[in-house]
C-alpha positions as CSV (number, residue, x, y, z in Angstrom):
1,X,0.0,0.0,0.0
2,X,0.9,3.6,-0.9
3,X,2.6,5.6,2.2
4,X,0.1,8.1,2.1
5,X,-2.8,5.7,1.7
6,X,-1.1,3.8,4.9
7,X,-1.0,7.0,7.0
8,X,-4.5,7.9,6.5
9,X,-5.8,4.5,7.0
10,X,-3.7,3.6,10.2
11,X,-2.5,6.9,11.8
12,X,-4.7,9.0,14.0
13,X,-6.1,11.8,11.7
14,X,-4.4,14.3,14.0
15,X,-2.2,16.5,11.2
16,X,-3.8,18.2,7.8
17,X,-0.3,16.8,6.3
18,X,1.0,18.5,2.9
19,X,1.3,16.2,-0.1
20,X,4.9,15.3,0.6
21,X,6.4,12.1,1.2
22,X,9.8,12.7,2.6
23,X,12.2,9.9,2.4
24,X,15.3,11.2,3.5
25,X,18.3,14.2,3.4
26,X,21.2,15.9,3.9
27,X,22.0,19.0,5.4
28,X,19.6,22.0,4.4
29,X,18.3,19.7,2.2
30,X,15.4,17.0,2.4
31,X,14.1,14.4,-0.5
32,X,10.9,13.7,-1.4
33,X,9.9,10.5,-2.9
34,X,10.5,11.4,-6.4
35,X,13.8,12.5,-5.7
36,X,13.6,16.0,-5.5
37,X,15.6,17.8,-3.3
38,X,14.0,21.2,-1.3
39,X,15.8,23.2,0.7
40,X,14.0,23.3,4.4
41,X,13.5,26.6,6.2
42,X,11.3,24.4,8.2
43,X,13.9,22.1,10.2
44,X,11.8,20.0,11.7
45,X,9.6,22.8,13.3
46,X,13.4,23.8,14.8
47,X,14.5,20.1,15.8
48,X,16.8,19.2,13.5
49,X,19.9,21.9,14.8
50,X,22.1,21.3,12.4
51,X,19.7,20.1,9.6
52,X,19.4,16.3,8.2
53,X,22.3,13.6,8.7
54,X,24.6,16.3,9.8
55,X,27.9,13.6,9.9
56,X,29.1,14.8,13.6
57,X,26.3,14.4,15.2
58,X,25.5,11.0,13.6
59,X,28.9,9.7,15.0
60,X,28.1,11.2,18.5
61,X,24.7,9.5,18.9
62,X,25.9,6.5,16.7
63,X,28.8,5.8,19.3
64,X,26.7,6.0,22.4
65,X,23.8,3.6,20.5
66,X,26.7,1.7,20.6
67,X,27.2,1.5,24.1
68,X,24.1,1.6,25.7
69,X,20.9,2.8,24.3
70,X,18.9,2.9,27.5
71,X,18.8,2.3,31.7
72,X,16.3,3.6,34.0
73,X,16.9,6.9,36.1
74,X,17.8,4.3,39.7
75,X,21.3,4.6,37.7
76,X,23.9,6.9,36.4
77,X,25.1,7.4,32.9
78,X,27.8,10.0,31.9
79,X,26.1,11.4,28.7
80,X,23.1,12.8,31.3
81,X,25.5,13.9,33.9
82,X,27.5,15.4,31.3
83,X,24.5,17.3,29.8
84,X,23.5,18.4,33.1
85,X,27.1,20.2,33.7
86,X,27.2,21.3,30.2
87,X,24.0,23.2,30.6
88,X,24.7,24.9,33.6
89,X,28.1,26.0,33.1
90,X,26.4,27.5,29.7
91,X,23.7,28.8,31.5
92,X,24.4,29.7,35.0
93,X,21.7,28.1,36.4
94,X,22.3,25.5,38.9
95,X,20.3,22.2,38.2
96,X,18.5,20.1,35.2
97,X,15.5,17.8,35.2
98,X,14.8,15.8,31.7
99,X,12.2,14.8,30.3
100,X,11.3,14.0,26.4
101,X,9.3,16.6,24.9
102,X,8.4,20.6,25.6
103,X,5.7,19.9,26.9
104,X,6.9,17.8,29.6
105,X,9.3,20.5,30.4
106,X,6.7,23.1,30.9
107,X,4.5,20.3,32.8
108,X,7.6,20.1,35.2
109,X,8.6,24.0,35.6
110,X,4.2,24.5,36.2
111,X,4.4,21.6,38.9
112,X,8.4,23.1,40.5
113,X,6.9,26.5,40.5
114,X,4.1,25.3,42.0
115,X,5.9,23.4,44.7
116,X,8.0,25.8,45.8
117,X,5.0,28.1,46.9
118,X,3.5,25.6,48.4
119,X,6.6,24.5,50.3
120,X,6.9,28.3,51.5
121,X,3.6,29.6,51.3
122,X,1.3,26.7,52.0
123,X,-1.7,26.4,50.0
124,X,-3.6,28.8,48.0
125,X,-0.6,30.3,46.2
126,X,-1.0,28.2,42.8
127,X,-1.9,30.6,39.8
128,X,0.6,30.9,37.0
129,X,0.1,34.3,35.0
130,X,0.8,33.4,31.3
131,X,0.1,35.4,28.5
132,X,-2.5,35.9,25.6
133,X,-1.4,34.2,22.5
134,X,1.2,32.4,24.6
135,X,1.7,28.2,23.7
136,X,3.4,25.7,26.3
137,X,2.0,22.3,24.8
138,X,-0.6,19.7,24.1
139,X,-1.1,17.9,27.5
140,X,-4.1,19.0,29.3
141,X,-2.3,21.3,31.8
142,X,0.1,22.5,29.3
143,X,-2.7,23.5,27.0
144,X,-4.6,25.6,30.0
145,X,-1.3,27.5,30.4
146,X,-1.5,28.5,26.7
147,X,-2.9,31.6,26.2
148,X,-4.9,30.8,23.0
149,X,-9.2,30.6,23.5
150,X,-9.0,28.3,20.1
151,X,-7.0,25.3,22.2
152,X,-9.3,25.4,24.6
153,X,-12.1,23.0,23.6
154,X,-12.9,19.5,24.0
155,X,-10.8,18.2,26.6
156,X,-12.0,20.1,29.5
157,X,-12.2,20.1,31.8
158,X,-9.0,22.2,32.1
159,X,-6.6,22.6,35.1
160,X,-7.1,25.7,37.1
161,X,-4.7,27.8,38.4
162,X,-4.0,30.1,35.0
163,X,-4.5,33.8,34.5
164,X,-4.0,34.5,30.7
165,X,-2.8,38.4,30.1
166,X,-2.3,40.4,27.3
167,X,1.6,41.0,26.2
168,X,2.8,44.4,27.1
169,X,0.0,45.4,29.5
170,X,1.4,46.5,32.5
171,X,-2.0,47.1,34.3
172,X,-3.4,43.6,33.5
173,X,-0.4,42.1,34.9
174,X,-0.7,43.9,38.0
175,X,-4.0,43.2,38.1
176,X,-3.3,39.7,37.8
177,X,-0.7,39.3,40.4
178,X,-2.6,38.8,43.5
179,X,-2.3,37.0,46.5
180,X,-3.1,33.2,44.8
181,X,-0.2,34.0,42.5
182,X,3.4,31.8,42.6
183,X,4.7,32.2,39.0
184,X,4.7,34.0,35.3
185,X,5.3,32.2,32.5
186,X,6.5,34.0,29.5
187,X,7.6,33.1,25.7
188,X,10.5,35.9,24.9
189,X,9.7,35.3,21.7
190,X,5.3,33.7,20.9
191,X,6.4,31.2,18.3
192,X,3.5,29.4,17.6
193,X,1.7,32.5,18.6
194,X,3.3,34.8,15.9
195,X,6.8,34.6,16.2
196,X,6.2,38.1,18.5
197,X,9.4,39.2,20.5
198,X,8.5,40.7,24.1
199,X,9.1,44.5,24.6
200,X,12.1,44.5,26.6
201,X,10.9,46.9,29.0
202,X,7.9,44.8,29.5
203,X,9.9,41.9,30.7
204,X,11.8,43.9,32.9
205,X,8.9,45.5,34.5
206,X,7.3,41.6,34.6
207,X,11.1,40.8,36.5
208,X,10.7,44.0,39.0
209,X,6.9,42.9,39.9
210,X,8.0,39.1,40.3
211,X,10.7,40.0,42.6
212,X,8.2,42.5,44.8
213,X,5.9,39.7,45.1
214,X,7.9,36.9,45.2
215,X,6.9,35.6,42.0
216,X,9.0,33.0,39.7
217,X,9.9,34.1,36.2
218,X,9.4,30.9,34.2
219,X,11.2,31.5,30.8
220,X,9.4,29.1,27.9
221,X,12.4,28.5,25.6
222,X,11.3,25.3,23.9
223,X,11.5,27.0,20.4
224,X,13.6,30.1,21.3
225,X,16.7,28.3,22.7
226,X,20.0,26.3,22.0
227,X,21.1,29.0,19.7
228,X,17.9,29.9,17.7
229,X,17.8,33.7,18.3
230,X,21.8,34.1,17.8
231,X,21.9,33.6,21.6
232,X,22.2,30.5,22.9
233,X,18.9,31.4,24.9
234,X,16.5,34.6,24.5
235,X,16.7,35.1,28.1
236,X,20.3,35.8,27.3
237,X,18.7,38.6,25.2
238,X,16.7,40.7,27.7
239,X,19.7,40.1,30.4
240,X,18.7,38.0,32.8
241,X,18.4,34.4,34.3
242,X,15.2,33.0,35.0
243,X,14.1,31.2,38.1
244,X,13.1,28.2,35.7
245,X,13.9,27.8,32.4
246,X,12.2,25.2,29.7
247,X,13.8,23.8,26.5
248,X,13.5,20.9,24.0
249,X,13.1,21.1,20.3
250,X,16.8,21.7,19.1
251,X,18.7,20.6,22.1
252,X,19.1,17.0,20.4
253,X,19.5,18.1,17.0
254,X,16.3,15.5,15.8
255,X,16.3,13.1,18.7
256,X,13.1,13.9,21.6
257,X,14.4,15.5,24.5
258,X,13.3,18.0,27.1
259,X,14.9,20.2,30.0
260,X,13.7,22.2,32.7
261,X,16.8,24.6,34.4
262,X,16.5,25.8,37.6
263,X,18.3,28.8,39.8
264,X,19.9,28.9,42.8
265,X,16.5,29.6,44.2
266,X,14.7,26.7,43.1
267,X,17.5,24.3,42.5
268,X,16.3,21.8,45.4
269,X,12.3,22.2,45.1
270,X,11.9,19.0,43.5
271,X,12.7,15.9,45.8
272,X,13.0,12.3,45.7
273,X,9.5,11.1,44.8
274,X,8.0,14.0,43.6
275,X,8.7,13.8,39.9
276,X,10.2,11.7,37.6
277,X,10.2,10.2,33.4
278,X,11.4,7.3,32.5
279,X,12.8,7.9,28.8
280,X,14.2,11.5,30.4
281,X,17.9,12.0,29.8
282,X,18.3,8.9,27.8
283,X,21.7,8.2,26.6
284,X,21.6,8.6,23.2
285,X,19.6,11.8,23.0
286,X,22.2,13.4,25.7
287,X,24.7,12.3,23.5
288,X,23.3,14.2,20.6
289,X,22.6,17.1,22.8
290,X,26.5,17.4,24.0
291,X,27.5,17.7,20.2
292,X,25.4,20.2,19.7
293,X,26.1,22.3,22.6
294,X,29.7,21.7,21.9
295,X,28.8,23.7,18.3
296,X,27.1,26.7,19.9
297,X,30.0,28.2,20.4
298,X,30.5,32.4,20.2
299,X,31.3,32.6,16.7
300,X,28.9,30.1,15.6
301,X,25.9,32.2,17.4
302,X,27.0,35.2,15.8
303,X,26.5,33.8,12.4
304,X,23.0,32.5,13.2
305,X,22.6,36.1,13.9
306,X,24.0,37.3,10.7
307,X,22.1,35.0,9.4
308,X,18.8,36.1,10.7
309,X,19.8,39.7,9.7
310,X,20.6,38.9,6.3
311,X,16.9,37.8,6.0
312,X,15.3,40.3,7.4
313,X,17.2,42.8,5.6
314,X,16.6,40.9,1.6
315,X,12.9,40.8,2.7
316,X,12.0,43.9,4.9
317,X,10.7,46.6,2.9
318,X,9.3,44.6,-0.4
319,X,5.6,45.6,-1.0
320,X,4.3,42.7,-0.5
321,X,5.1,41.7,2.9
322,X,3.8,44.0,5.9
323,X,6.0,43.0,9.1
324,X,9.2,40.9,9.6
325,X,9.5,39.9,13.5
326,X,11.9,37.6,15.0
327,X,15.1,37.0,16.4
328,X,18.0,34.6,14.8
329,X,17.1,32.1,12.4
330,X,13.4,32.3,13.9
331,X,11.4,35.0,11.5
332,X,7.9,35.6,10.9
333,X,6.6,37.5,7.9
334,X,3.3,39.2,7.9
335,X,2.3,39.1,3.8
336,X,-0.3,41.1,1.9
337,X,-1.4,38.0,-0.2
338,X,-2.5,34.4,1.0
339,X,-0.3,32.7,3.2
340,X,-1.5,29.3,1.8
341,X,-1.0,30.2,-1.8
342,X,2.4,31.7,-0.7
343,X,3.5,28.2,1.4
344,X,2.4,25.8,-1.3
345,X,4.4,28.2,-4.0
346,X,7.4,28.1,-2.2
347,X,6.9,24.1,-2.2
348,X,6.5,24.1,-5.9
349,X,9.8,26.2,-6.4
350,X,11.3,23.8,-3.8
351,X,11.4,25.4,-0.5
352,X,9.7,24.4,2.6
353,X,8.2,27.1,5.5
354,X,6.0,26.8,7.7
355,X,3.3,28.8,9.3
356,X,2.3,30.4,12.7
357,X,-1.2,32.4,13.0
358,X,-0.9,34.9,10.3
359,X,3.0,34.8,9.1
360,X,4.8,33.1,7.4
361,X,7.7,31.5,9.8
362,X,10.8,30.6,8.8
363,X,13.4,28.4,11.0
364,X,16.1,27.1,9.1
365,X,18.9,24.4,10.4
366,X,21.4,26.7,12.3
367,X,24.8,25.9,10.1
368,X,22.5,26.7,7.1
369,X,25.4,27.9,4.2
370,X,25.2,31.3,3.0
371,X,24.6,30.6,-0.2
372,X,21.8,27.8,0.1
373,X,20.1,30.3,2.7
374,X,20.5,33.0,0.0
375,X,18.5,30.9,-2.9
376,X,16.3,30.0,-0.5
377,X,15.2,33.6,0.2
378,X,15.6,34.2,-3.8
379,X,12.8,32.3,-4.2
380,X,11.0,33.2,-1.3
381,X,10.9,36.8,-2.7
382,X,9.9,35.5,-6.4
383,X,7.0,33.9,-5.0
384,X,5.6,36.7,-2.4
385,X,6.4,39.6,-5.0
């Protein structure tokens, strides 16, 4: 039977899938069925790092597939340990939980944040302030953080304990911040939401209120970290460290892995007992995420950031498109036509975006060459203009 025909008889009807079979790739690059190579701005919705096959990274995770694919979390391994120190000494924050996904990170920052009030509060200190247009994931908790009405059918009903604000009010947030309140959650930059970068004086105000109130800043950087903004996290941005800190996505380069970071302040809220995954820091996937971290170095970010400004520059100002936001290698384009006409043209001039709300996004493999990142936008142009 025909793949397609397969995936729609046996595979939960969750995605409205594009007609393309991919098959397999290399580098920027991914191959369809056919044979026909398009060069992916798309990378896996920001998974695959260093795009498809990238040869380092298949030796890293090849060498520890090698060695031991798997144990439970009664045990130690070095790739976890490793990972932990890595991202700490990178970060300055002081501890790591894993999991496998983003969602499961924010799951785990929600239930930290909401541990640590209760361990110094007591009870009735639970709401987490997140904002309007905000997305943190698909369980049920996760999706009651995200600020999106739309994602909020069907499933209810939903956990309590969220406050949904608009970005950049001030007075809302205040407003918001009562006595029941332990945490705010914030996106720097609302990928699925937009790709809309927070006001830096917003988030600072947000840091000054949290610290009045003792309120944890929870920084969401499943999309907007391990280099994607030219930093090699948006906090890193705005200038600050965050109480907790979420990631997943890239961290692996293509393998499923999440982790939640936590400060000196909330480094020993969660205890023996009261959480836990059993897939979370498997071997191999901390093996992939070393190599890439051991990439990200200074130089490297700052050509993700050249990067990013080279597309904004070649695509700013033509009359067809109305906005460019983003930071890095993570850009959304508000267009004057139809976004669905404009995705399925660049598909047929064999370039893949993607989507988020109203823009076109874009969210190529970090080590992207110049000069395939500069056809790319080529034909991006041809096909708004």
């Amino acid at each position: 039977m025909e793949i397609r025909q397969l995936d729609q008889q046996y595979i939960a009807g969750t995605y409205k899938r594009v007609p393309l079979t991919l098959c397999k790739g290399h580098g920027a690059y991914v191959t369809d069925e056919q044979g026909r190579d398009y060069i992916d701005l798309g990378s896996g919705i920001a998974v695959n790092t260093f795009g498809v096959a990238d040869p380092g990274w298949v030796e890293a995770v090849t060498a520890q597939l090698n060695q031991l694919q798997h144990t439970s979390n009664y045990y130690y391994t070095e790739p976890m340990a490793r990972l932990a120190a890595t991202l700490c000494e990178r970060t300055g924050m002081s501890k790591v939980f894993f999991s496998n996904s983003g969602a499961e990170a924010n799951e785990c920052a929600i239930k930290a944040a909401r541990k640590y009030s209760s361990d110094r509060y007591g009870s009735g200190r639970s709401t987490i302030i997140t904002l309007q247009d905000s997305f943190h994931g698909r369980t049920v908790t996760t999706l009651s953080a995200t600020g999106q009405d739309s994602l909020h059918t069907h499933f209810g009903p939903f956990t309590q304990g969220f406050a949904h604000v608009p970005a950049g009010d001030r007075e809302a947030l205040v407003k918001a911040a009562d006595d029941s309140c332990c945490a705010v959650m914030l996106e720097l930059i609302q990928g699925e939401g937009g790709v809309h970068v927070l006001d830096a004086e917003y988030v600072e105000f947000v840091r000054r209120l949290a610290k009045e109130r003792d309120l944890l800043v929870i920084v969401d950087e499943v999309q907007t970290g391990n280099g994607r903004t030219g930093r090699l996290y948006a906090h890193m941005h705005y200038g600050f460290r965050p109480d907790i800190c979420s990631t997943a996505k890239g961290l692996a380069g293509g393998l499923p892995l999440g982790a939640t970071m936590f400060n000196e302040k909330t480094q020993e809220v969660l205890t023996p007992g009261t959480h836990g995954s059993t897939f979370g820091g498997n071997p191999v996937c901390a093996a992939g995420a070393l190599h890439v971290l051991s990439r990200l170095d200074d130089m490297f970010l700052e050509e993700v950031a050249q990067k990013g400004r080279y597309i904004r520059e070649q695509l700013e100002g033509l009359s067809a498109v109305e906005e460019v936001t983003g930071l890095g290698l993570m850009i959304g384009l508000r267009l004057k036509k139809d976004l669905a006409k404009t995705v399925e043209g660049c598909r047929e001039k064999g370039v893949l975006v993607l989507t988020a709300h109203d823009k076109l996004r874009l969210l190529p493999p970090l080590n992207i060459p110049f000069e395939v990142l500069k056809e790319a936008v080529d034909i991006i142009k041809e096909v708004i203009e």
